[in-house]
TORZA-495874 format. One record per residue (C-alpha): residue number from 1; residue in three letters; x, y, z. Coordinates in nm, 3 decimals, decimal comma, padded with zeros to 5 digits. Example, Ala and Ser with C-alpha at 12.3 -4.5 7.8 and 13.67 -1.06 7.14 Angstrom:
BEGIN
{1 ALA {01,230 -00,450 00,780}}
{2 SER {01,367 -00,106 00,714}}
# end
This chain:
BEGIN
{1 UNK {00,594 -02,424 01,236}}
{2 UNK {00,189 -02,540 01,220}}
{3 UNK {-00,018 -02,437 00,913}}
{4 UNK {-00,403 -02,382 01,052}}
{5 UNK {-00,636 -02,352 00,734}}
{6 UNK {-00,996 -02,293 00,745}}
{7 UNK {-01,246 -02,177 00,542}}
{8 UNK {-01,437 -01,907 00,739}}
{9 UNK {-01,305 -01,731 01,063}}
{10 UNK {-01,538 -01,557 01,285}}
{11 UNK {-01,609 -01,415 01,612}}
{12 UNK {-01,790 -01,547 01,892}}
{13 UNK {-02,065 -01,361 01,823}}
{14 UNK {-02,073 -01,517 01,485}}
{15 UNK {-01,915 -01,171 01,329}}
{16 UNK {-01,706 -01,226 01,029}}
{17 UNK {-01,321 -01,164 01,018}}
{18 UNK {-01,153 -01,027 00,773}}
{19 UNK {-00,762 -01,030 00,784}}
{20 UNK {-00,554 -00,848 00,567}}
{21 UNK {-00,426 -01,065 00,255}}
{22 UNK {-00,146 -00,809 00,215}}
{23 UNK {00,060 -00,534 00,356}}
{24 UNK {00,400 -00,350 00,307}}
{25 UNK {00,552 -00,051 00,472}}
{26 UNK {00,812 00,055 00,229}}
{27 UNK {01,095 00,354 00,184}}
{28 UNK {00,955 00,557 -00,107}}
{29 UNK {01,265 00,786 -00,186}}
{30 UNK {01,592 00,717 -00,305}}
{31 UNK {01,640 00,352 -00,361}}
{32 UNK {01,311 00,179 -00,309}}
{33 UNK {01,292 -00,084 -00,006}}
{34 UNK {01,055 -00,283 00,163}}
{35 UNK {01,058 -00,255 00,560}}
{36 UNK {00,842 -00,500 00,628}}
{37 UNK {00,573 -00,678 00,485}}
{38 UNK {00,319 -00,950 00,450}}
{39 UNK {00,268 -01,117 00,079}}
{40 UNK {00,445 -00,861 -00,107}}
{41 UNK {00,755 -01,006 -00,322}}
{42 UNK {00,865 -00,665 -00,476}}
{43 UNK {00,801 -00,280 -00,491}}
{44 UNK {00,870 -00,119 -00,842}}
{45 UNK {00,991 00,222 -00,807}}
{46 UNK {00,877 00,327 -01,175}}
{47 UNK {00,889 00,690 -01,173}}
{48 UNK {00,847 00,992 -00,895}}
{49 UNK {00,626 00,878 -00,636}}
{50 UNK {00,484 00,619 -00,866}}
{51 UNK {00,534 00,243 -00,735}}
{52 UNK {00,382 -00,088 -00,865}}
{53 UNK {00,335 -00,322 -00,573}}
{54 UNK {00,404 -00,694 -00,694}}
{55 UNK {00,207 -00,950 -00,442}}
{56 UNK {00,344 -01,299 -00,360}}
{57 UNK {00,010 -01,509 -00,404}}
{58 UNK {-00,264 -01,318 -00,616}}
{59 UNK {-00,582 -01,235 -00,489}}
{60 UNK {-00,857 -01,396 -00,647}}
{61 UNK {-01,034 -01,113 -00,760}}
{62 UNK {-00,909 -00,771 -00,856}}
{63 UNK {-01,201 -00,608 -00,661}}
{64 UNK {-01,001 -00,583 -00,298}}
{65 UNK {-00,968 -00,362 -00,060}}
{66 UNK {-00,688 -00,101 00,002}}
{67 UNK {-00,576 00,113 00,252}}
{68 UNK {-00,332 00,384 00,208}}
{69 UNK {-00,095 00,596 00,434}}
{70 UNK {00,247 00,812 00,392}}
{71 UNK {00,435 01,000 00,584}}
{72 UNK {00,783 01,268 00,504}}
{73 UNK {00,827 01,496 00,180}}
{74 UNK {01,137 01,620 00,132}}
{75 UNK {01,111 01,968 00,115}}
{76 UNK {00,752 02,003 00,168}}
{77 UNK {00,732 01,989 00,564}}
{78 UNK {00,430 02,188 00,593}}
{79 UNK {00,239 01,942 00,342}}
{80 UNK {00,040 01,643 00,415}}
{81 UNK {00,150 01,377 00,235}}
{82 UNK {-00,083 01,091 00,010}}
{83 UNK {-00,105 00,774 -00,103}}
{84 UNK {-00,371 00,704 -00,401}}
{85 UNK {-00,436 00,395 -00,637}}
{86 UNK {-00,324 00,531 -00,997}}
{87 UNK {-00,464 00,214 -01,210}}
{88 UNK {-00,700 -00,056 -01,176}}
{89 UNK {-00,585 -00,326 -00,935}}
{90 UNK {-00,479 -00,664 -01,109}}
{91 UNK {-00,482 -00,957 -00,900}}
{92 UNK {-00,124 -01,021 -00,839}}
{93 UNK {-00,010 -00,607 -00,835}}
{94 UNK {-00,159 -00,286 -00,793}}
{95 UNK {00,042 00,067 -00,914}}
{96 UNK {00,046 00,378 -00,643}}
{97 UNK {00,108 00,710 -00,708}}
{98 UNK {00,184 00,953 -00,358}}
{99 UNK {00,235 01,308 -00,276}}
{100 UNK {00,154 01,614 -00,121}}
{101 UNK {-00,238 01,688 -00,121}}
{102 UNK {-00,154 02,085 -00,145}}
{103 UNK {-00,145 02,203 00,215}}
{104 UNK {00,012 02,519 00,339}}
{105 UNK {-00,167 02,682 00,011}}
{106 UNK {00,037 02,457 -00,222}}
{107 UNK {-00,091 02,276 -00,528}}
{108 UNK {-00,077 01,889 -00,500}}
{109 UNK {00,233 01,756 -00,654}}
{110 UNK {00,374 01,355 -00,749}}
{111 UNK {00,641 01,324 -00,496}}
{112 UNK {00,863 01,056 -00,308}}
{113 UNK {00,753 00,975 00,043}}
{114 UNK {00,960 00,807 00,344}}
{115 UNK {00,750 00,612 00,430}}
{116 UNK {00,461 00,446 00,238}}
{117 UNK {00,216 00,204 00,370}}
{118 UNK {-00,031 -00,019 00,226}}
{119 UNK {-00,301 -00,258 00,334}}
{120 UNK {-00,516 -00,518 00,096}}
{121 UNK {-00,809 -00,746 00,195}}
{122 UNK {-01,029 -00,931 00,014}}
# end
């Protein structure tokens, strides 16, 4: 397999590019797994719906981008569910804490998700 390294990648239209540094799609409940993922070497499950998220290669700042998403509360069908950052990011992990956000006239509650997703760029 080739390696292509650059410095800057752009569009023709001279637009910059931004591609994600990092990404994982992981099982939130029972025992914690990682689907799939790019430059993530571990999930921590550390309590209910908390996770740290340990990268492979650090970014090189701690001031990066994330996007969140989650999906499937046990128990709590009528619920959206949500993903939020609980502490500051470091540059080689970031802790996540997910949930309900209180729909169907319910408070907001720490739970386990099915599926949790993340994406980093910086």
């Amino acid at each position: 397999m080739s390696i292509i390294k650059v410095d800057t990648i752009q569009t023709t239209g001279g637009a910059g590019l931004y591609p994600a540094r990092a990404w994982v799609n992981f099982n939130g409940t029972g025992t914690v797994a990682i689907r799939a993922d790019g430059n993530v070497s571990s999930i921590t499950d550390n309590t209910t719906g908390d996770y740290t998220v340990t990268l492979t290669t650090s970014m090189s700042g701690a001031n990066y981008a994330m996007v969140f998403g989650g999906i499937g509360i046990s128990g709590h069908s009528n619920a959206g569910a949500g993903v939020k950052i609980s502490t500051t990011p470091a540059t080689g992990s970031f802790v996540i804490t997910s949930g309900n956000n209180g729909g169907a006239g319910s408070v907001g509650q720490v739970k386990d998700l099915d599926i949790v997703s993340v994406v980093t760029t910086l």
